[in-house]
Structure formats: structure tokens, C-alpha cells
DRENKEFI-567389 format. One line per 5 residues: number of its first residue (from 1); for each residue x negated, y negated, z of C-alpha. Coordinates in steps of 0.2 Angstrom, whole numbers. Layout:
residues N
NUM = X,Y,Z; ... .
This chain:
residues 73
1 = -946,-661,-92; -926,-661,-94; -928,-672,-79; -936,-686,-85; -927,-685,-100 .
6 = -911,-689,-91; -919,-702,-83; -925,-712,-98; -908,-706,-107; -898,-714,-93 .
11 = -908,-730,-90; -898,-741,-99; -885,-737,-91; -891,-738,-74; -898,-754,-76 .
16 = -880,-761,-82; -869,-752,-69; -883,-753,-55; -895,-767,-58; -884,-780,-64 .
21 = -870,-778,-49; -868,-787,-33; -879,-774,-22; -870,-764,-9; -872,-751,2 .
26 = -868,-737,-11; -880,-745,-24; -893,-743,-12; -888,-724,-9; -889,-720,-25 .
31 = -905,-729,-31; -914,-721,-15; -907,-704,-21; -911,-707,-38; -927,-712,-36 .
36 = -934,-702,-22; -927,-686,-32; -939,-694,-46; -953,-698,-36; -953,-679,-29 .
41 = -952,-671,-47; -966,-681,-54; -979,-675,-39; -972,-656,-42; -976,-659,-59 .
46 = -993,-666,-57; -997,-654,-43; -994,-641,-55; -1004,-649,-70; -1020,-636,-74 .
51 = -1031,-648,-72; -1047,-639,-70; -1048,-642,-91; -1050,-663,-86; -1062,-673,-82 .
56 = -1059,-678,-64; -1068,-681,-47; -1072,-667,-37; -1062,-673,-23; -1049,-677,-33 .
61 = -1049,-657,-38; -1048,-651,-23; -1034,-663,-17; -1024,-655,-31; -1028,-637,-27 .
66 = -1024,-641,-8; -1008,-647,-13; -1004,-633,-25; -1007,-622,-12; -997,-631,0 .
71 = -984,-630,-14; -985,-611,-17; -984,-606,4 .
């Protein structure tokens, strides 16, 4: 949870030093980075949600227990 709380601690100032700049090659680096390293942690973290106490799909169950699986090897 730390995580995202840097992320939505930071945004501003992404968005002012990243966003609003004339893009270049490092802006892309970092963005990619950034992003990708968030995108990863938010699957982990849903992967690891116990969700046999929600409502939803069977199929979408077993993806997650497939994937926790996958997680766990």
C-alpha cells in the first residue's frame, strides 16, 4: 500500500516535471519504468486479494487462483 501512496503523493510533481516538458528519451524511460513498476504491483496485489468472500464469476475465481498459484511457484 506504501506504493501507491507514493505514487498519488508524487503525482503532482510528475505531472509538472514529466508531463509538462518537451518529451525526450529520458522522459520516456522513466514514465515506462514508473509505470510498468505500477502496473506490476497492482496485479500482485489483486492476485493476492482473498477473494473467495466476493461475489464473482466462477471463471473469474479460478483465473485468480491460477494466477496466485503461478505467483506462489
Amino acid at each position: 500500500m506504501l506504493f501507491f501512496w507514493d505514487y498519488i503523493l508524487l503525482f503532482e510533481r510528475e505531472v509538472s516535471f514529466f508531463w509538462m516538458r518537451r518529451f525526450a528519451l529520458a522522459t520516456a524511460l522513466y514514465l515506462v519504468g514508473h509505470y510498468a513498476a505500477l502496473l506490476r504491483n497492482l496485479y500482485v496485489f489483486v492476485a493476492f486479494l482473498p477473494i473467495r468472500h466476493l461475489v464473482v464469476s466462477k471463471r473469474a475465481h479460478q483465473w485468480a487462483i491460477v494466477t496466485q498459484k503461478r505467483l506462489l511457484m
